[in-house]
C-alpha positions as CSV (number, residue, x, y, z in Angstrom):
1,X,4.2,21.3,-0.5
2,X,6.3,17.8,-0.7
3,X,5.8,15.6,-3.6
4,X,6.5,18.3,-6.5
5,X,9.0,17.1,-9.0
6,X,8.6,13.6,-8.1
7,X,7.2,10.8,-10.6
8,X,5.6,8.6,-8.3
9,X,5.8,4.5,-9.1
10,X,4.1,2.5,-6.9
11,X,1.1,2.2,-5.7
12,X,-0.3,0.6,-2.6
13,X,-3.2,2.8,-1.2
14,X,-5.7,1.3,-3.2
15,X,-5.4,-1.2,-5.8
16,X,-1.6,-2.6,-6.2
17,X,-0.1,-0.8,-9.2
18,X,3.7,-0.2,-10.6
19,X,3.4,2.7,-13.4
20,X,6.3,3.9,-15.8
21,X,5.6,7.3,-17.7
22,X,2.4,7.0,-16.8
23,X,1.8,3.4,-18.2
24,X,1.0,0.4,-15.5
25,X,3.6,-2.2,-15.8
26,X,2.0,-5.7,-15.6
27,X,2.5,-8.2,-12.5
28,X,0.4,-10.5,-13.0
29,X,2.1,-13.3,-10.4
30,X,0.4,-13.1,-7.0
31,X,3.6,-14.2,-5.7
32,X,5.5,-11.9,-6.8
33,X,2.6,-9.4,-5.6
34,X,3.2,-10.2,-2.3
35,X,7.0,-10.4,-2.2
36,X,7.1,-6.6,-4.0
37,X,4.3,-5.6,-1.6
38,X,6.2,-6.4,1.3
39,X,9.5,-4.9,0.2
40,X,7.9,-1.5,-0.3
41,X,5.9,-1.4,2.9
42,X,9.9,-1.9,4.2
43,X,12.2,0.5,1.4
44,X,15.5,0.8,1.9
45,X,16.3,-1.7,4.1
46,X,17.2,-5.1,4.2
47,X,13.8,-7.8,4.6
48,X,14.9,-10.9,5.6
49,X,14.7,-13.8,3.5
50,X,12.3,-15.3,6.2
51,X,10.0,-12.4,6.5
52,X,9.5,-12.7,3.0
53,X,8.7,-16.0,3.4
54,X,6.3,-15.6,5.8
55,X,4.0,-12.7,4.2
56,X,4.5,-13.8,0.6
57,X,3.0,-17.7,1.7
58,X,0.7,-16.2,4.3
59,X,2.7,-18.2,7.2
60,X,2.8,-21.2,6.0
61,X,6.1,-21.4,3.7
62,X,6.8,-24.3,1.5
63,X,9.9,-26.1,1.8
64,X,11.0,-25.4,-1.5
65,X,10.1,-21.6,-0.3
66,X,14.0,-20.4,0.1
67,X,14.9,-22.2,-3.7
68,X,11.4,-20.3,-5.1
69,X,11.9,-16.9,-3.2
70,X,15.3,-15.8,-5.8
71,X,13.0,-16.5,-9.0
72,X,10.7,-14.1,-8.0
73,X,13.7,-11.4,-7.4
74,X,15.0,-12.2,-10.2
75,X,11.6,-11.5,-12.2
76,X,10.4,-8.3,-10.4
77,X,14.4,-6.7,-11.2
78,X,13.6,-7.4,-14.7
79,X,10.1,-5.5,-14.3
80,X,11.6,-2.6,-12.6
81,X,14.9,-2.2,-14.1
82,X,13.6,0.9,-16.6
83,X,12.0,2.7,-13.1
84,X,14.8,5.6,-12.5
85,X,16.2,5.3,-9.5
86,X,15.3,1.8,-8.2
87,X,17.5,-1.0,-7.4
88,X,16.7,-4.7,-6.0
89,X,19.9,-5.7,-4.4
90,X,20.6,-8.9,-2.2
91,X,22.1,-8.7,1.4
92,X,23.7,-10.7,3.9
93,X,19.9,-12.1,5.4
94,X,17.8,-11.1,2.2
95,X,16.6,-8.2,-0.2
96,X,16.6,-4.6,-0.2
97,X,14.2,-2.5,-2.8
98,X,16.1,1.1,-3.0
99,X,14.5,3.9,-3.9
100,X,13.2,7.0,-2.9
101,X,10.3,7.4,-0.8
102,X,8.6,9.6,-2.7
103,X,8.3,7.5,-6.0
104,X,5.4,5.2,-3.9
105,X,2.2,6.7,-3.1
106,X,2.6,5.6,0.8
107,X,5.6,7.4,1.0
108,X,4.0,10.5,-0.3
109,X,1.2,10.1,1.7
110,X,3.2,10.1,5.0
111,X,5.4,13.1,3.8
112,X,2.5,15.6,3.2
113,X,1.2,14.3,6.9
114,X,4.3,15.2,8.5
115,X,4.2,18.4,6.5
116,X,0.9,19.0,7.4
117,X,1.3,18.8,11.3
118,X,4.8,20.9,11.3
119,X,1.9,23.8,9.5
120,X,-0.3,23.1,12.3
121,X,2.7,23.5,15.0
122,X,3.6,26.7,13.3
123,X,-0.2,28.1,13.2
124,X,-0.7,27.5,9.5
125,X,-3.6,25.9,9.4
126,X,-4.8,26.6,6.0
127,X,-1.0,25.2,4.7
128,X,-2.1,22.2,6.7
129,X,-5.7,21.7,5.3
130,X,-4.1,21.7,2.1
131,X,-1.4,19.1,2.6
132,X,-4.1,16.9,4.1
133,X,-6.3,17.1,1.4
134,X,-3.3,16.6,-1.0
135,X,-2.1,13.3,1.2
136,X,-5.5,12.1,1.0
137,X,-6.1,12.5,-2.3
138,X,-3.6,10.3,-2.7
139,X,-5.9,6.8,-1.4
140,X,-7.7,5.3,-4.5
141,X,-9.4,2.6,-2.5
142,X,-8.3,-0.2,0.5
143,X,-4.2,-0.3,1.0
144,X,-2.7,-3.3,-0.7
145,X,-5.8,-4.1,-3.0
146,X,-5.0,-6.8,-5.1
147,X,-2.4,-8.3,-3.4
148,X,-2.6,-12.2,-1.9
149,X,-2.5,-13.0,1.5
150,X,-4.2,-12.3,5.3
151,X,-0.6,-11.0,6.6
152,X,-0.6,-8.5,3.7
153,X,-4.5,-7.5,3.9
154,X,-3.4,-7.1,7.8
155,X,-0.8,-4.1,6.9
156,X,-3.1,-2.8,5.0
157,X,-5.4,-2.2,7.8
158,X,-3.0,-0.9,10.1
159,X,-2.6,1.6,7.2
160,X,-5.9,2.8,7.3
161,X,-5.3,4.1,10.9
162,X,-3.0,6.0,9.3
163,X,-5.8,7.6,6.9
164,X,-8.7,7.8,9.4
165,X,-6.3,9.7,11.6
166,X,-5.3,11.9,8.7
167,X,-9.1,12.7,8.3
168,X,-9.2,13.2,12.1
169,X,-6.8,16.4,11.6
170,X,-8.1,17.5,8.6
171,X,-11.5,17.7,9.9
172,X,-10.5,19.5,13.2
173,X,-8.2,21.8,11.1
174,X,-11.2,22.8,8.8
175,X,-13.7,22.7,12.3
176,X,-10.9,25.6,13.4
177,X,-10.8,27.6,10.7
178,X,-14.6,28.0,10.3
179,X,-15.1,26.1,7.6
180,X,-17.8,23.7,9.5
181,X,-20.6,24.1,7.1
182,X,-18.4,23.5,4.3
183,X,-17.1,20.1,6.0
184,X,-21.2,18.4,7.1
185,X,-21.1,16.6,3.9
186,X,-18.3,15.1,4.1
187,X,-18.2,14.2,7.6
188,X,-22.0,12.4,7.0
189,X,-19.8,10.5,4.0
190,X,-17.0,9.7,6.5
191,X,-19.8,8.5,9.4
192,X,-21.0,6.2,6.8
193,X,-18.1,4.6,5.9
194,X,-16.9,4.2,9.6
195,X,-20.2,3.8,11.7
196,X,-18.3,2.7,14.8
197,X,-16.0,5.1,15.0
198,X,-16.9,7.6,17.4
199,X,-14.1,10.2,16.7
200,X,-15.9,10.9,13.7
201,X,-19.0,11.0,15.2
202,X,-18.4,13.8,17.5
203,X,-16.5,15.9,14.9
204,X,-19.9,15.4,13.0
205,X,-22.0,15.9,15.8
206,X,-20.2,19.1,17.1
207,X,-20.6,20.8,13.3
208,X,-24.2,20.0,13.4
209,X,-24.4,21.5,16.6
210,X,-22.3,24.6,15.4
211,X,-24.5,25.1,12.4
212,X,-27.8,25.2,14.5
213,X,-29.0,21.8,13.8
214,X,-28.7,20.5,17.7
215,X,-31.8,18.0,17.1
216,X,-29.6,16.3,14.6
217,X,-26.5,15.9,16.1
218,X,-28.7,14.6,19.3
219,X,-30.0,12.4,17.0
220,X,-26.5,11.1,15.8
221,X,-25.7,10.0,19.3
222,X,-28.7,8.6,19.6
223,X,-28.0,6.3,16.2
224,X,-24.8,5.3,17.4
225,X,-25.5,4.6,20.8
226,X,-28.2,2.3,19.7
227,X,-25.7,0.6,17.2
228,X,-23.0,0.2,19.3
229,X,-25.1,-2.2,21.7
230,X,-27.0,-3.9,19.3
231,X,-23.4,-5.1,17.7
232,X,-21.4,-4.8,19.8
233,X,-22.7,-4.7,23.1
234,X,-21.2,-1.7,24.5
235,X,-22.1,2.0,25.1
236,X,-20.4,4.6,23.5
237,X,-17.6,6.5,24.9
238,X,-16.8,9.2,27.7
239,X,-16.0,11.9,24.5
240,X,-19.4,11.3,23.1
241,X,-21.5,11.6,25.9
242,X,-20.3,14.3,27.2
243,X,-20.7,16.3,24.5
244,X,-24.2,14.7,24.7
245,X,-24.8,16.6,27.4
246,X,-23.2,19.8,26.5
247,X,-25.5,19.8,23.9
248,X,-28.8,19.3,26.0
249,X,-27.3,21.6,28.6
250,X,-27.1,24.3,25.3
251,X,-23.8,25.6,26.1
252,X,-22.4,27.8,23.5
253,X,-21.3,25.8,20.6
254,X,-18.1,28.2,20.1
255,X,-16.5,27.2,24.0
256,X,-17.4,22.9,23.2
257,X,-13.7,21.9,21.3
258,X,-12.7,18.2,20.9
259,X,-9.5,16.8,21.8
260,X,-6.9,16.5,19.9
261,X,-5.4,13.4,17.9
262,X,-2.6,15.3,16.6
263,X,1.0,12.7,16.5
């Protein structure tokens, strides 16, 4: 499985952290937050001095922005100069944070993915289950927590597509191996925290359905139906209600699948 051997660094799937040994390392500038923030969501390759810019003043840079932005660089080299194997160096049109991939919790999180779906393409799934849980385990709250600024809180979002599509596979991985019952609890966890989204909802209401427990999972379409035009006007989707009605119709729960959200 990927990740062994590594000492992992940073973290940005959850709250905003740099650790050494084990020991967080103090940032306490917001500024400088933002500016390391955005370098990691872009390692290894040069950000522009106006990119920074942008996300570490939320769009609105200061004149004095292109004089302030080298202070902070020169600050966050003198946080992370004991972190093996990381460098801050200074291009042509801005900054580059070297490192290896693995030494940030994102990073890690994106390896054990791709790990898990080339386990699913060779027909492991239990390998793949267990990379997924690994990758997940690896979220300790909202992406970027901690860190100033709407364009930075906005990345952070588009990171948790990657996690609710991680859950997606893990949940359809655990639906195929039999492991449905095992999964309900979680997936009435996951429901909770995502009420509008309907993938979820039919992974949950297809293991009710293959546990015996049909009036519930009619009942779970009937919750989000309801919730879905009382906020947002709309009726749920073409996956949901037509596993509605493979459910009333009662056709055997082993030949009703899902489709697949595998990258």
């Amino acid at each position: 499985m990927a990740m062994r051997g590594y000492a992992m660094h940073f973290y940005i799937l959850g709250p905003f952290e740099i650790r050494v040994a084990g020991t967080v390392v103090p940032v306490t500038a917001l500024k400088q937050r933002a500016v390391l923030a955005t370098l990691l969501l872009d390692p290894n390759r040069e950000v522009s001095v106006e990119h920074l810019n942008r996300y570490v003043w939320d769009g609105k840079p200061p004149a004095a922005a292109h004089s302030t932005l080298p202070s902070y660089i020169y600050r966050l080299r003198q946080i992370m100069r004991p972190i093996p194997g990381v460098k801050l160096t200074t291009g042509v049109l801005g900054y580059t944070l070297h490192l290896d991939e693995s030494s940030t919790d994102l990073g890690g999180f994106r390896a054990l993915v791709i790990e898990a779906r080339a386990a699913l393409d060779g027909g492991d799934a239990p390998a793949a289950v267990a990379c997924l849980r690994a990758a997940l385990s690896l979220w300790r709250g909202n992406a970027l927590s901690g860190v100033p600024g709407n364009l930075l809180h906005q990345e952070g979002r588009f990171l948790e597509s990657e996690r609710v599509a991680a859950y997606e596979e893990l949940f359809a991985a655990e639906m195929a191996l039999g492991n449905t019952r095992k999964i309900i609890p979680e997936l009435l966890k996951i429901v909770s925290l995502y009420p509008f989204h309907e993938s979820f909802r039919a992974q949950l209401m297809l293991g009710l359905y293959r546990c015996g427990r049909q009036a519930e999972a009619l009942q779970n379409f009937a919750f989000i139906r309801r919730k879905l035009a009382d906020e947002l006007g709309i009726e749920p989707g073409v996956e949901l209600r037509e596993l509605q009605k493979v459910i009333l119709d009662q056709v055997p729960p082993e030949r009703v699948t899902l489709p697949s959200r595998a990258a």
